[in-house]
N, C-alpha and C positions, 0 to 999 in steps of 0.2 A: 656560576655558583649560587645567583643572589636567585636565580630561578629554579635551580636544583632545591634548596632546603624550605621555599615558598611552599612549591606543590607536595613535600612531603610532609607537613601538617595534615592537611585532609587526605593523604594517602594512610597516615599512622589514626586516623580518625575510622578511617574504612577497614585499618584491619582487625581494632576492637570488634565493629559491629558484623565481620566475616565469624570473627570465632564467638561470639555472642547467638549469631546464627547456629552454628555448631554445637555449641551448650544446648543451647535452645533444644534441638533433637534431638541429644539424648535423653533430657528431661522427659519430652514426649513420649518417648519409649517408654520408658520405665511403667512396670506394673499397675494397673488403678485400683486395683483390691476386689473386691466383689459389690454385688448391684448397689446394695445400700450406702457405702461409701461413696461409687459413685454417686449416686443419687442428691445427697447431701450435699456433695460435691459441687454438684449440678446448681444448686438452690444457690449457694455460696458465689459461686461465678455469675450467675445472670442478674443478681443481686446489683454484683460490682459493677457489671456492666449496664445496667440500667442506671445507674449513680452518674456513673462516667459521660454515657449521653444525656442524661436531663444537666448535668453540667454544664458539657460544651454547647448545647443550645443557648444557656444562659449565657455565657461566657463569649457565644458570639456577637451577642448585639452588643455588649462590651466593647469588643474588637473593633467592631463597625467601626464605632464610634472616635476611638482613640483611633485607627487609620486615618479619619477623615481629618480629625485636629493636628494630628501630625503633619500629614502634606500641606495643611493651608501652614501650621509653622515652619515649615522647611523652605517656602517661599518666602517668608520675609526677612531672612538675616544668610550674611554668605557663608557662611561655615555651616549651612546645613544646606540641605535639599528635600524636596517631597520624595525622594527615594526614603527615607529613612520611614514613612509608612510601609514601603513595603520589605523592609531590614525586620519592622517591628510586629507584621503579621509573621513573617519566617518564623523570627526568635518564637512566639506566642503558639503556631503550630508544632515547631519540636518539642518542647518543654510538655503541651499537652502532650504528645507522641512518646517523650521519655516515661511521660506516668502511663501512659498507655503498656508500652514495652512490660516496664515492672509490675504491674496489674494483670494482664492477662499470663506472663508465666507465674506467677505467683498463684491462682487458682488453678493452673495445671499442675502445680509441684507439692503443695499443701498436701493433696492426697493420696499423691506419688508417693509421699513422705512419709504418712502412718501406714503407708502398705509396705515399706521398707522396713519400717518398726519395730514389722512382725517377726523380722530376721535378725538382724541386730541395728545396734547403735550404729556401727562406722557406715553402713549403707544409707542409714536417714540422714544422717551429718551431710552424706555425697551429695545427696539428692536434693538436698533442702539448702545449702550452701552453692550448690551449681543450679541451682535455679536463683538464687543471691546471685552469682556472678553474671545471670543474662541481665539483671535490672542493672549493675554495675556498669559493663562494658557497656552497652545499650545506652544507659545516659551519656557517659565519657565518651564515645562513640560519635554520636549526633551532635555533643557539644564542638567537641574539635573538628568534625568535618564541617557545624554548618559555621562556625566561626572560621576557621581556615579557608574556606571557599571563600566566604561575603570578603572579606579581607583582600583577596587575589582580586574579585572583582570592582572594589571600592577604588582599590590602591591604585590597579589598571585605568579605572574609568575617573579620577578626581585629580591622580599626581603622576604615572606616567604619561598619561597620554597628550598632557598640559608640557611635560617635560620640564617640573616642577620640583624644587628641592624637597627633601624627607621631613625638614624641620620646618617648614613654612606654614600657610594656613590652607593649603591643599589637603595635605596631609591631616591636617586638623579638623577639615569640611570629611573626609574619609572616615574618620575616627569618632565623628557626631554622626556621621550616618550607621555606623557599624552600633555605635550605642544603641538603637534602634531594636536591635535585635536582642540586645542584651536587658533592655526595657520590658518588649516582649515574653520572653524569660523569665522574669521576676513576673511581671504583675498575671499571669497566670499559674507561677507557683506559689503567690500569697493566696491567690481566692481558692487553688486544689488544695493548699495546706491547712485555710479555715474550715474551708468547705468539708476536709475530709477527716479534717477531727471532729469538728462538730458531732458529723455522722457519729465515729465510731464510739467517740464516749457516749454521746446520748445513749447509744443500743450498749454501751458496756457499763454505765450506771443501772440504767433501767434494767438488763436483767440479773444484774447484783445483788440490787433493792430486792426485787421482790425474791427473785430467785434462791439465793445464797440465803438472804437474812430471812425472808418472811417462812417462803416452803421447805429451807433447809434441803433444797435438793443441790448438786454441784454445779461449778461454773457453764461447764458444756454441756447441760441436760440439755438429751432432745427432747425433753417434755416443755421446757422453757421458750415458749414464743419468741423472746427476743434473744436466743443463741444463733439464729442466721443471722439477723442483723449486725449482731454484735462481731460475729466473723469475717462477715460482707465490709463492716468496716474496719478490721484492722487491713485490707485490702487499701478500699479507698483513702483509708488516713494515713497506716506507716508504710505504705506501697507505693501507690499513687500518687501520694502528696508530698512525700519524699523525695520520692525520683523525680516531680516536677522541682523541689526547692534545692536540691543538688546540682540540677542543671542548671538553675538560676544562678546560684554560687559561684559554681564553678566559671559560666561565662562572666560576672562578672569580676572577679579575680582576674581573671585574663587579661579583659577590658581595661580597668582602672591600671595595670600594671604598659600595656601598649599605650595608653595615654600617655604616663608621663614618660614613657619611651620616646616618644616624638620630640620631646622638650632637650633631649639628649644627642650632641653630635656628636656620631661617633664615622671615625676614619677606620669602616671595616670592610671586609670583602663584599657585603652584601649591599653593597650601593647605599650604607649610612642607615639599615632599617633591621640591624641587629638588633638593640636594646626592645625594636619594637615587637621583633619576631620571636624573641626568646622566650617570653613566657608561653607563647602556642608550641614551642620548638618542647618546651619542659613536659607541657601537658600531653603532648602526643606521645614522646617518650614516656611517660608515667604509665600511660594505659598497657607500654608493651613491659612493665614492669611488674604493674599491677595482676596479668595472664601470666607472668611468672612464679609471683607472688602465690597465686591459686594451689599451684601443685602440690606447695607445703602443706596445707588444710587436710589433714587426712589425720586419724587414731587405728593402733594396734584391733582394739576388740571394747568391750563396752565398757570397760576398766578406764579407758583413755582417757587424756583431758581436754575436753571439746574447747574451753576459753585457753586452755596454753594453744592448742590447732590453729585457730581463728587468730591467735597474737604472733602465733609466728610465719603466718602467712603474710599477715600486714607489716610485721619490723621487716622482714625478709623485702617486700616492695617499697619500703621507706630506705632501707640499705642501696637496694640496688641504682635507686633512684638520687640519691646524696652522691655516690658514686660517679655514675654518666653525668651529674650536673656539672661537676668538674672539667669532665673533658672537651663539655658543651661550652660551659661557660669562655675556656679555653682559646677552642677554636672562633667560636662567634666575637667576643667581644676584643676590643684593643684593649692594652693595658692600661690607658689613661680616659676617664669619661669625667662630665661635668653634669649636674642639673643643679639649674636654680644656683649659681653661684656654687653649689659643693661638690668637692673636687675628692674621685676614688679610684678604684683602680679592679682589673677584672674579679682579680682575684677578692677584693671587697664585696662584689653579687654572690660570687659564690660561697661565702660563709655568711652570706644573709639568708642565701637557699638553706642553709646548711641550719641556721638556725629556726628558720620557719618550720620545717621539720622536724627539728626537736619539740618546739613548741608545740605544734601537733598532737606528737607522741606523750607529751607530759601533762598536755591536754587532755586527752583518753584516757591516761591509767590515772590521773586525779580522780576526773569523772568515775573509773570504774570502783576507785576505791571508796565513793564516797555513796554508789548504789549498790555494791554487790553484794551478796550473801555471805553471810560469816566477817565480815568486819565491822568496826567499832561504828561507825554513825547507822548501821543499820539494826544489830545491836543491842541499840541505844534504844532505838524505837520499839523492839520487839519487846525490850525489857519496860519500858513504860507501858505497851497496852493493857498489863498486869492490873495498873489502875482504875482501868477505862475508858471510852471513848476519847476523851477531852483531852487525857495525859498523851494517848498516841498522838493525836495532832500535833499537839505543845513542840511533842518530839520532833515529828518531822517538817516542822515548820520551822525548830532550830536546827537541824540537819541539814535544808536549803539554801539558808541563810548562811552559814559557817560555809558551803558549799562553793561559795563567791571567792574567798579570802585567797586562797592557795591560786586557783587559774588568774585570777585577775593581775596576782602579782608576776607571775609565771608569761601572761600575756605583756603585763609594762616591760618586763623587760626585754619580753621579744622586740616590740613596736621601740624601744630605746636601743637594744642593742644592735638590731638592724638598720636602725636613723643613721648610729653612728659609723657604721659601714657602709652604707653608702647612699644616706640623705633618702628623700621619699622615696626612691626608685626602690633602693634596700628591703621597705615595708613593704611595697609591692610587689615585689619579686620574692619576698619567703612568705608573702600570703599565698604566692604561685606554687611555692615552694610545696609547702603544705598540701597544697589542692589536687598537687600532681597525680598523687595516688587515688584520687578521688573512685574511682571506678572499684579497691579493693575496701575503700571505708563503707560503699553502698553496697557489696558484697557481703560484708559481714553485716550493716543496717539490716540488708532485705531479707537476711534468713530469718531474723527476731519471727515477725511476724508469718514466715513460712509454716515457721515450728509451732509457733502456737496456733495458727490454723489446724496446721497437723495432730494437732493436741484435742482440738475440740472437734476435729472430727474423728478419732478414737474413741471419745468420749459418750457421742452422740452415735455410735455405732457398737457401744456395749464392747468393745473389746477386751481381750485380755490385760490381767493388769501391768504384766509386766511393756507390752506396747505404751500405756500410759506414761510407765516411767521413765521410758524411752524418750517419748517426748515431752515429758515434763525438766528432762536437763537438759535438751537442746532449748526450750521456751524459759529456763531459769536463765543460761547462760543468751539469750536474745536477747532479754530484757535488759541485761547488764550492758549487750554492746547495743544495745538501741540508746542506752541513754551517754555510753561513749561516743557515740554518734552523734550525737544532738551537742555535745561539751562540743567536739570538733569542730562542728558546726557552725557553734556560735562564736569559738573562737577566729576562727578563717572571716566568719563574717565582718565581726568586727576590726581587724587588719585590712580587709578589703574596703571598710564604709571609710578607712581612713585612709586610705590612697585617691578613693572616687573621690572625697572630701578634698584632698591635693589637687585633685587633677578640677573640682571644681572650681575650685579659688584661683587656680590658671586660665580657665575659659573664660571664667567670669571679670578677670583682671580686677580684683581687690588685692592688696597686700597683706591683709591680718584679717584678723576676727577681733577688737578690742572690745572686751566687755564691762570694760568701764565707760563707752556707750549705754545708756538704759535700755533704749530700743534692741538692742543687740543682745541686752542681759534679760529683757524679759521674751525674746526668742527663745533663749535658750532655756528657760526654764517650762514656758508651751512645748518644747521640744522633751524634754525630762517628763513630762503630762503625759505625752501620747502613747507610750510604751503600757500605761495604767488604765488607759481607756480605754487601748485597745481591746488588754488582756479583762477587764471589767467585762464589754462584750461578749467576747469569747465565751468564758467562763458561764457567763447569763444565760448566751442562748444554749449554752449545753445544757444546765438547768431546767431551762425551757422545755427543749427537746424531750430530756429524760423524764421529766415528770409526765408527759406524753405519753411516755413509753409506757413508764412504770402503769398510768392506769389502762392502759392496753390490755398488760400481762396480766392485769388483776382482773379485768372484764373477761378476756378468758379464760383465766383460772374458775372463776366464778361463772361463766356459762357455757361453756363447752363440757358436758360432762364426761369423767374418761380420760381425760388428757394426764392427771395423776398415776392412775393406771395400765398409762401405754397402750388403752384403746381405743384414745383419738387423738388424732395429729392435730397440732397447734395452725393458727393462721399464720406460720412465718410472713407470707407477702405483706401484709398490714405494717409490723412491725418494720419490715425493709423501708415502706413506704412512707410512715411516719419518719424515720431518719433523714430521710431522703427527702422530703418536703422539707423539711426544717436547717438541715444544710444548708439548702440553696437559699432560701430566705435569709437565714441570720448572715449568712459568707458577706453579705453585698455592703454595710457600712462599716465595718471594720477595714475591709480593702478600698473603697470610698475615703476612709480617712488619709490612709496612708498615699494614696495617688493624690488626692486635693491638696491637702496642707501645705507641702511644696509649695503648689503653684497661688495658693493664695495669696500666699509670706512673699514671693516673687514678686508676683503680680501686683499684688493688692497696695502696698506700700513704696511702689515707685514715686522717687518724687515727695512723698509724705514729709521728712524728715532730712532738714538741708545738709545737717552734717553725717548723715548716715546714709548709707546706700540699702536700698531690698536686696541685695543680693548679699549684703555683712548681716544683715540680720536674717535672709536665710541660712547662711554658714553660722548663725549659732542658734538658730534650728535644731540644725545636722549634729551637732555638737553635744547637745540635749539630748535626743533622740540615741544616739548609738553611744554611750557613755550607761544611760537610764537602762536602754534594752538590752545591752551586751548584760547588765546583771541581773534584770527581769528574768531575764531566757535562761540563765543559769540558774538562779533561785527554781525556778518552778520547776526545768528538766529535771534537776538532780534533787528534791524533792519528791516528786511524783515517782520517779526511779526507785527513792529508796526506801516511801509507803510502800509499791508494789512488789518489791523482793522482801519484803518484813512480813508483807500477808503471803507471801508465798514459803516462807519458812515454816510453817508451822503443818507445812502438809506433812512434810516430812519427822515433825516435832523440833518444839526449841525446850532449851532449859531455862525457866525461868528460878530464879532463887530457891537453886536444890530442887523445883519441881519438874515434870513433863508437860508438858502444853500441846495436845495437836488439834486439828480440825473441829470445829463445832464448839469448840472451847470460847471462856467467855475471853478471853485476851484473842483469840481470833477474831472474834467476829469485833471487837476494837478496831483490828487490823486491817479489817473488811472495809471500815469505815473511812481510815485513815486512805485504802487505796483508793475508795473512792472516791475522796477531798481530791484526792493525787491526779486523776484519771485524767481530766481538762487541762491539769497544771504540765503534766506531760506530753501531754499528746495533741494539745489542742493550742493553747495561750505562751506554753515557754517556744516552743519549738518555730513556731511563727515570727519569733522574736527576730530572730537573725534575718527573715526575708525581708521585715517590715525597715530596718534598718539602713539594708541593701538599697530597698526598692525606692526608699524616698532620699537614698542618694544619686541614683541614678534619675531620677525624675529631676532632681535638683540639677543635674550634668547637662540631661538633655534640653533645660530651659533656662541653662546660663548665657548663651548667645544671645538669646533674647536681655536679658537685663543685666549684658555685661558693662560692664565700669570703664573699658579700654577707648583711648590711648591709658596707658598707665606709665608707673617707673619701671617695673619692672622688664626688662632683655630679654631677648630672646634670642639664641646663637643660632645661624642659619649657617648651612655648609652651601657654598655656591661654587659650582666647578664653570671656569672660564678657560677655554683654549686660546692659547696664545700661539701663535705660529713665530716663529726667532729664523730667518733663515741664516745659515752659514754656508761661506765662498767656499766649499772644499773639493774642488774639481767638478764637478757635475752632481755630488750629492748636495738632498736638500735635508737638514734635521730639523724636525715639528715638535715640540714639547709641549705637555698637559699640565698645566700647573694650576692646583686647588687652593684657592685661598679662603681663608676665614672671614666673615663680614657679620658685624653686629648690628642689628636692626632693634628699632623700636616696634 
């Protein structure tokens, strides 16, 4: 049995990425419009993909490097290995691989998508949301097979073949190697997620600036030098850096929740490695929920409601998925488990799944209430641009900020009401919880930017107007779940940096974080710092970038004659190339910060300070850090969200105080402004928030053996099965009994 539900992880891994492939071709199919679409098309994709490779070239001497530090640390402490270099190139090539996946059908379906346009709405919806669901399955996919595989092989190769108990430190040298992969993961989803916002705002400031405010021409003019760029990067930022930070997520959610599974004995059929297998057992189930989930995404005719579509496809795989966790939780676990002293019962995981879920959910409709069009904080903004520049910002700088209050409290009492069901494992298993559907939340992420692709290249192709408007409410309603996306995100993340934080303070054998220590209280306020420097960075070299841009577009406006007129084409490749240079440079100390710190605070302070350990005062690091960033990431998401749906109202006109308002108007071009404040805060700085979180808890996991505290006081329950042979005189039979006794180990 314990080998039957093993290999069906990475078989429910294989068959996301089966029908992923499926989706795939029909997308291909589909229509591409005529030359000039393609064409443009064309510009858009080689774009991305020259982004993507100047990338990974950088990103491999990166790898190099962290391979090589890893195997010499895997040699010197016994709960790892120099296998866990090569866990952490795996993790590092899928995660590239999942951005890969979402990038390359996302330049196939963009213009699949305004060629459907031309017909109606419910075809573009098909076509621009199933091409969402290859980047979806595609990430979920790769994550549960390549995490399900390393696992079978870990488990095989550290704790069967030792013929070692589950709860031991076999099992725990398995599970620092598996981290590896999860490592991986992350820190090539923070550098694709800096890297690929950078890009996209630099080229969506710069051709704002000049574009929109200075020439008064529209967002997607093909007259506009920086409209391929600016396209080429919603690609590489909400495409490709997405689908790499979702895979990140999502393994490690997995991760942190099989950690402190091992800490848990449980008397189940699966030879004691239930609690550890259940959250992959959840996530593979979730992907075949989440292809259920799909079907419902459809509208009558252009009348329809594309964001009721999209919600009822996700409740519908959040339902289905609450559901089987039940009968999951059921079958896998016994009714009595222990961690860490706290004592629950099966049925306690499963209303922590139950409630990770919710939280999710209540997660996304905050977030969508608090960026979507037509409601009060957005509004708010629209009706301040009235005054001018300075009052829009005002606005949506108190809109970000208010934006914190509801999720945070919504989240406390996830992380409490799942403590109290069933102790850290609880938190960990409804951040699982939540994750499960992961594959349907990057479905509906990945259309955002399909549509608005699709948008701009209508645009740039002069088409009809009614095609415009086509996908001007698929790209209104993107925008809405892209920044529902980003709330999910950073809620899951933060549930997750607090189970890796659990499962750190295990490895590392400290009992507390007391921060009536100094040394530990001014960790954690360097810790509460770095979320600010980061996003300071971020934010600069977008800055950077786009003032680049901007005088790009002004040198060719200004010497390319004709280009006004439509009788010469712009240098798009320049503008790509300026993005693209400046990506890859700014990416490198931001993600630098967040991989070092860790190991400084570690490292750097062993020994220092008699009464305090480097590893309590990297645990109030961590503490700092995903406390500061969990509302960083929120403030600027859902800010930047709800600038960019206030300037997008006004296409359609707002009423300002008994008047009309539309395009070119001076409260528009307020709003213009405001999205552009917005543009890094969303897409670049908040959104990164949650990797940067993740990733230096997991840096922190993987370099706790090194400056762990152990012997400690702290227990650990070990299940040790002893066969005892008893014989009995009963004629010529003999009877042999197995008897499993319980033995507590320091």
């Amino acid at each position: 049995m314990e080998q039957a539900l093993i290999y069906a992880v990475p078989a429910l891994g294989l068959v996301g990425l089966i029908v992923m492939a499926i989706k795939s071709a029909w997308v291909t199919k589909q229509q591409t419009g005529d030359k000039n679409m393609v064409e443009l098309a064309g510009y858009i994709a080689d774009g991305a993909m020259a982004f993507l490779k100047a990338e990974w070239k950088v990103l491999s001497y990166f790898a190099v490097i962290a391979v090589i530090l890893l195997a010499w640390s895997g040699m010197s402490v016994e709960t790892s290995s120099p296998v866990i270099a090569i866990s952490f190139l795996i993790g590092a090539v899928f995660s590239a691989f999942a951005g890969y996946i979402g990038m390359n059908i996302a330049t196939k379906a963009n213009v699949r998508t305004t060629q459907a346009a031309r017909t109606s709405l419910k075809h573009a919806l098909k076509v621009s949301f199933t091409g969402g669901s290859v980047m979806g399955l595609g990430v979920a996919g790769l994550a549960v097979l390549g995490l399900g595989s390393l696992f079978i092989v870990f488990y095989h190769m550290y704790v069967q073949s030792v013929g070692a108990g589950v709860n031991g430190l076999e099992m725990e040298k398995a599970l620092e190697v598996l981290a590896g992969f999860s490592l991986g993961a992350e820190s090539i989803a923070l550098f694709a997620r800096v890297g690929g916002g950078i890009y996209t705002k630099a080229a969506d400031v710069g051709a704002d600036l000049v574009g929109k405010v200075e020439a008064g021409i529209p967002e997607d003019d093909v007259r506009n030098p920086a409209t391929i760029a600016d396209n080429v990067g919603d690609n590489v930022g909400d495409v490709a850096g997405m689908g790499a930070d979702l895979f990140g997520s999502y393994v490690a959610t997995i991760l942190a929740t099989m950690v402190l599974g091992r800490e848990i004995v449980s008397v189940d059929n699966f030879g004691g490695i239930a609690p550890i297998l259940l959250p992959m057992v959840l996530a593979g189930l979730g992907i075949v929920f989440s292809i259920l989930g799909m079907f419902f995404v459809t509208i009558k005719n252009d009348k329809g409601d594309v964001q009721h579509a999209l919600n009822m496809g996700n409740w519908s795989s959040i339902v289905f998925t609450g559901i089987a966790s039940f009968f999951v939780v059921n079958y896998m676990l016994p009714e009595t488990l222990s961690i860490r002293g706290y004592d629950f019962t099966n049925m306690d995981v499963f209303y922590a799944i139950i409630l990770g879920l919710i939280v999710g959910t209540l997660m996304s409709i905050i977030t969508e209430y608090y960026t979507a069009m037509g409601k009060r904080p957005v509004k708010s903004i629209i009706d301040q641009s009235a005054t001018g520049h300075a009052t829009n910002i005002i606005a949506g700088l108190a809109v970000g900020m208010e934006s914190t209050v509801l999720p945070i409290l919504v989240l406390a009492g996830g992380i409490m009401g799942s403590y109290a069901f069933a102790g850290l494992y609880g938190v960990a298993i409804a951040a699982a919880g939540m994750m499960a559907t992961t594959a349907m939340q990057l479905a509906i992420d990945a259309f955002g930017p399909i549509a608005d692709n699709a948008g701009g290249i209508a645009e740039m192709s002069q088409l009809p107007e009614e095609v415009r408007e086509r996908t001007d409410i698929l790209d209104a309603v993107g925008n809405t779940t892209a920044a529902s996306g980003k709330g999910f995100a950073i809620a899951s993340a933060a549930l997750t940096s607090l189970a890796l934080f659990a499962a750190f303070v295990g490895v590392a054998g400290i009992d507390a974080i007391d921060i009536f220590k100094a040394p530990v209280l001014a960790a954690l306020f360097v810790g509460g710092m770095i979320p600010f420097i980061f996003s300071s960075l971020a934010i600069a070299a977008v800055g950077r970038a786009a003032m680049d841009m901007v005088n790009e577009v002004r040198r060719q406006f200004r010497e390319i004659p004709g280009i006004m007129e439509y009788k010469a084409k712009p240098e798009y490749e320049k503008c790509v190339e300026i993005s693209t240079k400046a990506s890859l440079r700014e990416m490198l100390l931001p993600g630098a910060i967040a991989l070092i710190t860790p190991i400084l605070i570690g490292f750097g302070f062993q020994g220092v300070f008699e009464q305090v350990s480097s590893a309590e005062m990297l645990g109030g690091l961590l503490a700092g850090v995903t406390v500061s960033g969990v509302l960083m990431g929120m403030f600027q998401s859902n800010a930047g969200g709800a600038w960019d749906n206030a300037k997008k109202s006004f296409e359609k006109g707002v009423e300002i105080d008994g008047q009309m308002y539309y395009k070119k108007s001076e409260p528009h071009k307020a709003s213009v402004t405001g999205d552009t404040v917005g543009d890094p805060f969303k897409d670049t700085s908040g959104p990164s928030m949650n990797i940067l979180i993740k990733l230096m808890s997991i840096v922190a996991l993987v370099i706790a053996p090194h400056i762990s505290q152990k012997p400690h006081s702290t227990t650990l329950t070990e299940k040790i099965e002893i066969k005892k042979e008893i014989n009995y005189e009963d004629g010529k039979k003999v009877v042999t009994e197995t008897v499993t006794e319980i033995k507590t180990v320091n």
